[in-house]
C-alpha positions as CSV (number, residue, x, y, z in Angstrom):
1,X,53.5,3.2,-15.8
2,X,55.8,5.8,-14.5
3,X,58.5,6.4,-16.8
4,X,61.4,8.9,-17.3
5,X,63.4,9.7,-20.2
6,X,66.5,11.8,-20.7
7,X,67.9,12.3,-23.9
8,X,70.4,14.8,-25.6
9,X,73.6,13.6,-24.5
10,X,76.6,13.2,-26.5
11,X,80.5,14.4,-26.9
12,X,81.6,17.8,-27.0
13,X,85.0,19.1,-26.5
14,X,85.6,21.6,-23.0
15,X,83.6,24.3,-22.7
16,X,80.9,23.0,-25.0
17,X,77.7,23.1,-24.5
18,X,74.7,20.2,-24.5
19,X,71.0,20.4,-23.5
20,X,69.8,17.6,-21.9
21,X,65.8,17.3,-21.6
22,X,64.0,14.5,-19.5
23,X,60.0,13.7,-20.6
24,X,58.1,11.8,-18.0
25,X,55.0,10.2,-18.4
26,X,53.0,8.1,-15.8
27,X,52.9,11.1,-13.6
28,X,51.8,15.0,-13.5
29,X,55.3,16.7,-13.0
30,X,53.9,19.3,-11.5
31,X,53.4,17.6,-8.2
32,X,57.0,16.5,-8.2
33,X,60.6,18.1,-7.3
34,X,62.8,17.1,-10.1
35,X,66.6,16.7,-10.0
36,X,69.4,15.5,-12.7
37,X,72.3,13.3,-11.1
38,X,75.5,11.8,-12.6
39,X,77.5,9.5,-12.2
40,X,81.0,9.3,-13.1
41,X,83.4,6.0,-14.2
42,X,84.5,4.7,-11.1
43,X,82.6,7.4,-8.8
44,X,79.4,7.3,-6.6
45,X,76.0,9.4,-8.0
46,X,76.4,12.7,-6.9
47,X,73.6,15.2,-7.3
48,X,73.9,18.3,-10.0
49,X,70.9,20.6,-9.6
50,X,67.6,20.5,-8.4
51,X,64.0,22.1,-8.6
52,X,61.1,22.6,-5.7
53,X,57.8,21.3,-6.5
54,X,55.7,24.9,-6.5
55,X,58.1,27.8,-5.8
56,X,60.8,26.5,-8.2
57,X,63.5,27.1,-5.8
58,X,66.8,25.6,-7.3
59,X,69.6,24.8,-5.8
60,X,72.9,23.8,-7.6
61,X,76.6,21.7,-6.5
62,X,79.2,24.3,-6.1
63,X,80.8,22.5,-8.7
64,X,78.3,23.5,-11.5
65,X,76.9,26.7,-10.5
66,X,77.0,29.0,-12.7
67,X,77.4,26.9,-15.6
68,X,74.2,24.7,-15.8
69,X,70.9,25.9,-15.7
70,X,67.9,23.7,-14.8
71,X,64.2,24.7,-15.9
72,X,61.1,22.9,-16.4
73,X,57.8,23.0,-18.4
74,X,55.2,21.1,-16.4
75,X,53.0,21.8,-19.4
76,X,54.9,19.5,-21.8
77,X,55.9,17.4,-18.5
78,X,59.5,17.7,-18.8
79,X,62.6,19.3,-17.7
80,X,65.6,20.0,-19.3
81,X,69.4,20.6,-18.0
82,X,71.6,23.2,-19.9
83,X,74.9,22.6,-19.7
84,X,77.6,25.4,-20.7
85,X,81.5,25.8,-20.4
86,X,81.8,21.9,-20.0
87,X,84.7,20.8,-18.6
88,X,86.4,17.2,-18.9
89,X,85.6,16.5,-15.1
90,X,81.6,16.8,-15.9
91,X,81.7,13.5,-17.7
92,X,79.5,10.7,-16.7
93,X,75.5,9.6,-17.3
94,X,73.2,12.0,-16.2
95,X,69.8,11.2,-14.6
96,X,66.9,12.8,-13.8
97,X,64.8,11.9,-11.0
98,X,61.2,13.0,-9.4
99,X,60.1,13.2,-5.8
100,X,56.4,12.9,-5.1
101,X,55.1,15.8,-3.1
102,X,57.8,17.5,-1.6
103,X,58.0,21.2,-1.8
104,X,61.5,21.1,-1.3
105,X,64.5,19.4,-3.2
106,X,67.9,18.5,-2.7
107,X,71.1,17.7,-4.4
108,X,72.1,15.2,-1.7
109,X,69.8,13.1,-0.6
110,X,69.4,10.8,-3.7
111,X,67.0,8.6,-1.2
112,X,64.2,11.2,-1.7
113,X,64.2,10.6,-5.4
114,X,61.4,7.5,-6.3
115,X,61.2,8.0,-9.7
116,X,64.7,7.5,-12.1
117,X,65.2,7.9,-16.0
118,X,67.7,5.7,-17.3
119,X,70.8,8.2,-18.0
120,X,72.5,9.8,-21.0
121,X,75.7,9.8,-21.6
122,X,77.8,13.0,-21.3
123,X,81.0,13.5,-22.3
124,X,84.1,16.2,-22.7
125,X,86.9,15.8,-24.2
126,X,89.4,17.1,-26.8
């Protein structure tokens, strides 16, 4: 059973910082491009970041580049989203998501993701 699971979420006034880690199980990682999404009150899923399958390419939205870093351990079979100088507009649930057997990822074509965690909440504010 393919299962994803995010966890370290929580509230932290601007320019905080949280580490968010997804384990999956079900599948190797390894064979997978990963990505985290979120999704704000009100607003659509919009991608953060995103990994390749084998040269680790990653490829961030302008709006968090710089400030979140993405990595993975395909060893442990999870992947983990650092996120620094937090802002009150980075709020929402944050998912991760796997692609089978691309070696390519992207940030906005949520379509290419089969595989979904069930979110953790994130949020900023004083």
């Amino acid at each position: 059973q393919v299962q994803l699971v995010e966890s370290g979420g929580g509230s932290v006034q601007p320019g905080g910082s949280l580490r968010l880690s997804c384990v999956v199980s079900g599948f190797t990682l390894a064979d997978y491009a990963v990505g985290w999404f979120r999704q704000a009150p009100g607003k659509e899923r919009e991608g953060v970041a995103c990994m390749s399958r084998r040269d680790r390419i990653t490829i961030f939205a302008d709006s968090v580049k710089g400030r979140f870093t993405l990595s993975r351990d395909n060893a442990k079979n999870a992947m983990y989203l650092q996120l620094s100088s937090l802002h009150a507009e980075d709020t929402g649930v944050y998912y991760c998501a796997a692609a089978p057997r691309l070696d390519y990822c992207s940030v906005n074509r949520l379509e290419m993701y089969d595989d979904w965690g069930q979110g953790t909440q994130v949020t900023v504010s004083t």
